[in-house]
C-alpha positions as MATLAB code, in Angstrom:
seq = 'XXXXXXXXXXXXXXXXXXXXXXXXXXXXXXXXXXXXXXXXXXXXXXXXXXXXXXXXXXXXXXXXXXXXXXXXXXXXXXXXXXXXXXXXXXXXXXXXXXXXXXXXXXXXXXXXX';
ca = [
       3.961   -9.176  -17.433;
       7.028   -7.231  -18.365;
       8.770   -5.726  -15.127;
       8.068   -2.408  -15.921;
       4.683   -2.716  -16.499;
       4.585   -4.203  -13.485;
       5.622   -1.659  -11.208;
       3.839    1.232  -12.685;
       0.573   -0.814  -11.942;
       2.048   -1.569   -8.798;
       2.497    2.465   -8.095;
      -0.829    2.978   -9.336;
      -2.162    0.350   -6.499;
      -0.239    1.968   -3.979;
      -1.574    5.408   -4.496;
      -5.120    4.217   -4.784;
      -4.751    2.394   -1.895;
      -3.386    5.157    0.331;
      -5.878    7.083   -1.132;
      -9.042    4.805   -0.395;
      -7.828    3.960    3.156;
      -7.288    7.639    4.095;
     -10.720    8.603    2.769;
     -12.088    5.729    5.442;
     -10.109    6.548    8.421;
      -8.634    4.194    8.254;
      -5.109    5.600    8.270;
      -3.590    8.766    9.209;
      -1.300   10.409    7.036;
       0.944   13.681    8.227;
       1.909   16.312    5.769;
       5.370   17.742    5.966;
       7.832   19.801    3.786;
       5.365   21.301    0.918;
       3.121   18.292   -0.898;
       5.331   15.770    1.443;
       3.154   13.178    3.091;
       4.102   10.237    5.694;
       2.505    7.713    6.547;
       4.321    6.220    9.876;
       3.389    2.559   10.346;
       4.905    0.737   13.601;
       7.057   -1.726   11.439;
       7.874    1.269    8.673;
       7.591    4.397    7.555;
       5.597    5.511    4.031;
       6.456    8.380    2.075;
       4.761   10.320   -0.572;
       3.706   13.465   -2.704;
       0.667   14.500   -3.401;
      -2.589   17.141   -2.373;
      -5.395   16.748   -0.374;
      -9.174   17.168   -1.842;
     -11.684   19.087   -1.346;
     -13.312   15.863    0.681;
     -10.269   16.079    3.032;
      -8.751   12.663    1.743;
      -5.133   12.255    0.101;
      -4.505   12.301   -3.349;
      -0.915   10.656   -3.771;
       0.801   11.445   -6.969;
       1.369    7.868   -8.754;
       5.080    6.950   -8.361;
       6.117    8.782   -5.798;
       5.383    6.284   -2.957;
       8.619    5.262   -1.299;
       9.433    2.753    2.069;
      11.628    3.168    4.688;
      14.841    3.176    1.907;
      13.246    1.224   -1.041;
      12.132    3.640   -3.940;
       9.852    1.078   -5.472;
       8.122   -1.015   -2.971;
       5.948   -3.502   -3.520;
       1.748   -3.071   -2.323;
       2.084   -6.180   -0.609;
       4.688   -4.847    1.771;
       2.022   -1.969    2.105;
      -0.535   -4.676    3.058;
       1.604   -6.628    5.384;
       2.733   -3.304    7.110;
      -1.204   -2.307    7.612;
      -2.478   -5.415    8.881;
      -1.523   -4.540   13.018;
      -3.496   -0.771   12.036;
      -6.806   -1.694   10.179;
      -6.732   -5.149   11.917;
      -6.722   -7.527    8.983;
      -6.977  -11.230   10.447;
      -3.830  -12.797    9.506;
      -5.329  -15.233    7.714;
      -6.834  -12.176    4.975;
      -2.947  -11.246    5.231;
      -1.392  -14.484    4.033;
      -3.901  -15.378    1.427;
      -3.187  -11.905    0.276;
       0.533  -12.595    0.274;
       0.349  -16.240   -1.328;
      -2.195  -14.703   -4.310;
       0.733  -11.784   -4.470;
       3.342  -14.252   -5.026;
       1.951  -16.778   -7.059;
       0.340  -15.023   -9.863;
      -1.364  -18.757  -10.983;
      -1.887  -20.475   -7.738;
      -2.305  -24.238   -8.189;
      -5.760  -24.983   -6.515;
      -4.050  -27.047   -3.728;
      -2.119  -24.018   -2.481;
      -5.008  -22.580   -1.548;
      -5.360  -21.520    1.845;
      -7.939  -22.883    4.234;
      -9.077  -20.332    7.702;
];
């Protein structure tokens, strides 16, 4: 897949799954500064524009998701920041990180909890 491809289906993730995990409580998000949102994490802090619904859950405008400095992060850095907050086992947390990196896993590489 072509790199900018890529990253706008990677910004697409990233709103959704801001989105999703506000709607569930399972994050808190804090508007500032207009349509600003952050999302503070203990290892790093998410940006974002966007509006809330009508249901009371965030809807982030699709590439405007930014990390600490990095304009373009990448949803696994999203997941790996979340796991101390919603409590993902770290085993959920690598797989998720060896299946981000290795688009075609061999079957051996697959991990084992």
């Amino acid at each position: 897949m072509q790199g900018n491809y890529w990253q706008a289906a990677n910004q697409k993730l990233l709103a959704k799954a801001i989105s999703e995990l506000h709607f569930e409580n399972a994050i808190t998000v804090d508007p500032f500064e207009g349509r600003q949102f952050r999302l503070a994490l203990p290892d790093a802090e998410w940006l974002f524009s966007g509006t809330m619904s009508i249901w009371g859950m965030v809807i982030v405008d699709i590439g405007s998701v930014s990390r600490d400095d990095n304009q373009q992060p990448a949803l696994i850095s999203l997941v790996m920041d979340l796991q101390p907050v919603i409590k993902m086992d770290l085993c959920t947390s690598v797989a998720l990180s060896k299946s981000y990196r290795q688009p075609s896993p061999p079957s051996s590489s697959i991990l084992r909890c």
